[in-house]
C-alpha positions as YAML, in Angstrom:
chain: A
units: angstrom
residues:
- id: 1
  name: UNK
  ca: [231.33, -94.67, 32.80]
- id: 2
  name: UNK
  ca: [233.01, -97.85, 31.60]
- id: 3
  name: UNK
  ca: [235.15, -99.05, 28.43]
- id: 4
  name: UNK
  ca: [235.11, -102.31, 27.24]
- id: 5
  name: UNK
  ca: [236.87, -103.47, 24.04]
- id: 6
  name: UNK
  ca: [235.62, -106.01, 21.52]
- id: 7
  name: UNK
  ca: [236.59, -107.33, 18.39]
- id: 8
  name: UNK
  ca: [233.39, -107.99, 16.31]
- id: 9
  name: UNK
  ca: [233.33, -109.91, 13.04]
- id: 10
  name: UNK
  ca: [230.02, -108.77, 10.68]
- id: 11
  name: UNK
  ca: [228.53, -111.15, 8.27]
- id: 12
  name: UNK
  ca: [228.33, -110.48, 4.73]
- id: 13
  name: UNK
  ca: [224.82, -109.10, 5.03]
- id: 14
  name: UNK
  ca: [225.34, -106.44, 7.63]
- id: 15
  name: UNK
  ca: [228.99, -105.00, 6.19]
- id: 16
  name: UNK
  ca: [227.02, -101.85, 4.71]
- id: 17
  name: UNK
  ca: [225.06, -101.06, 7.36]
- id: 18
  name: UNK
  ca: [226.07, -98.49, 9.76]
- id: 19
  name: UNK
  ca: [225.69, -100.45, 13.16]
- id: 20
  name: UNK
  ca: [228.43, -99.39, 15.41]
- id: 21
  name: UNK
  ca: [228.72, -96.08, 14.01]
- id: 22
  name: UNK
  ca: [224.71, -94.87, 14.03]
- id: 23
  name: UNK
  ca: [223.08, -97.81, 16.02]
- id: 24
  name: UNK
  ca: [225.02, -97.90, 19.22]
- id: 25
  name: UNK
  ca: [225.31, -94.57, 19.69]
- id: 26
  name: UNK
  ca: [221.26, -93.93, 18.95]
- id: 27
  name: UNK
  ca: [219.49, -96.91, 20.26]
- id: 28
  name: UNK
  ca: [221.80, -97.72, 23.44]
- id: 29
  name: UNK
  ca: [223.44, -94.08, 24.81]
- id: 30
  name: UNK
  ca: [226.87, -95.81, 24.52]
- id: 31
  name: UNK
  ca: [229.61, -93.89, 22.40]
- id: 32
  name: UNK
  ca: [231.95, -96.58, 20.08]
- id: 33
  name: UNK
  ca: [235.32, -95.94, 19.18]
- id: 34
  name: UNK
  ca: [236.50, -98.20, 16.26]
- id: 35
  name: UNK
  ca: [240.63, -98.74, 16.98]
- id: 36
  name: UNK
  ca: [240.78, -101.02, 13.83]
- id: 37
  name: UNK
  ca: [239.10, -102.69, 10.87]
- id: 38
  name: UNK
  ca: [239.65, -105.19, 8.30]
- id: 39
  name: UNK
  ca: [236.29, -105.19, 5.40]
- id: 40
  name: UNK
  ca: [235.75, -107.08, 2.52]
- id: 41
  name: UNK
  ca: [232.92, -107.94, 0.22]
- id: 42
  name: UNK
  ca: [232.53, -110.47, 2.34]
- id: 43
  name: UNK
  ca: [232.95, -109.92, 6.22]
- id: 44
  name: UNK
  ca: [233.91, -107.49, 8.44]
- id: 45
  name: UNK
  ca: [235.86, -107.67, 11.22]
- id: 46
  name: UNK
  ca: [236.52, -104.72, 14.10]
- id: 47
  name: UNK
  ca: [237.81, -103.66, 17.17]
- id: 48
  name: UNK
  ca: [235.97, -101.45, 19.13]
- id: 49
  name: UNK
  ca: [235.89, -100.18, 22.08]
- id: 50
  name: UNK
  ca: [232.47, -99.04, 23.65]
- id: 51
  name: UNK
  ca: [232.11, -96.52, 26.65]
- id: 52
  name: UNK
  ca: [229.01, -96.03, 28.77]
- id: 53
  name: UNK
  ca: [226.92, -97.41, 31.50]
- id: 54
  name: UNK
  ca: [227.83, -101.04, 31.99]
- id: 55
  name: UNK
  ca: [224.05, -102.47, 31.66]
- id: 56
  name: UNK
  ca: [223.76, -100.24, 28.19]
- id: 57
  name: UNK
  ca: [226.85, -101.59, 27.57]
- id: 58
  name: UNK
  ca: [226.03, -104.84, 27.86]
- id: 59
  name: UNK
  ca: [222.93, -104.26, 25.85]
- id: 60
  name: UNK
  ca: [224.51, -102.94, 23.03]
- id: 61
  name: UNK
  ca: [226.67, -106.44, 23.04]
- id: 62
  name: UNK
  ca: [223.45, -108.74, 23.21]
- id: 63
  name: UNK
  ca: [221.80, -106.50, 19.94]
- id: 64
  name: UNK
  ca: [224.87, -107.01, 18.22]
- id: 65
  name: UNK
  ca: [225.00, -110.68, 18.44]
- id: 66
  name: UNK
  ca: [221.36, -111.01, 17.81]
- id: 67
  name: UNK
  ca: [221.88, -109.40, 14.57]
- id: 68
  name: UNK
  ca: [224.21, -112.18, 13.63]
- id: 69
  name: UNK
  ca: [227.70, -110.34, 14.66]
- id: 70
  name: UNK
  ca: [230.14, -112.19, 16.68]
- id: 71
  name: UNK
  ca: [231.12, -110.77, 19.67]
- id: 72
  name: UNK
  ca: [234.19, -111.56, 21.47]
- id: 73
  name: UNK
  ca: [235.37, -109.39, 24.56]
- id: 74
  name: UNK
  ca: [239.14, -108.30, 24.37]
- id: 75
  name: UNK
  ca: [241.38, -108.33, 27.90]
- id: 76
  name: UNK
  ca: [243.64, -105.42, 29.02]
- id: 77
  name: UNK
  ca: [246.83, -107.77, 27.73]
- id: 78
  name: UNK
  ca: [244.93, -107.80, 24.26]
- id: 79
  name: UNK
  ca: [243.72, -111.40, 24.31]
- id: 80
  name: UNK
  ca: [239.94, -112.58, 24.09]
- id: 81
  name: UNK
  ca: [238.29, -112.98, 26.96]
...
């Protein structure tokens, strides 16, 4: 199993739907742990970090930014990728 961390930022249009919390886990097999979240009426952003098999991983990452989220991979020291 692997962990990778990423802070996400959700357009205005997805903030009330569940899709880290129900989608990830559902669709993909990969379990997401949010570590911290800022939401207002008009974007969301999150860190998460997201265990499982690297390749669902990975897909999880590519639905997310098709859906419009921005996806930026966080290094160990805390810094983007």
């Amino acid at each position: 199993m692997a962990l990778r961390k990423y802070f996400c930022t959700f357009p205005q249009d997805l903030i009330k739907e569940p899709i880290i919390s129900h989608t990830l886990n559902a669709e993909f097999g990969v379990i997401p742990n949010i570590r911290a979240a800022s939401i207002t009426e008009q974007m969301a952003m999150v860190a998460v970090e997201i265990e499982g098999k690297v390749a669902d991983i990975e897909s999880a990452v590519v639905y997310l930014r098709e859906r419009g989220v921005t996806v930026e991979e966080i290094k160990e020291d805390g810094s983007p990728l």
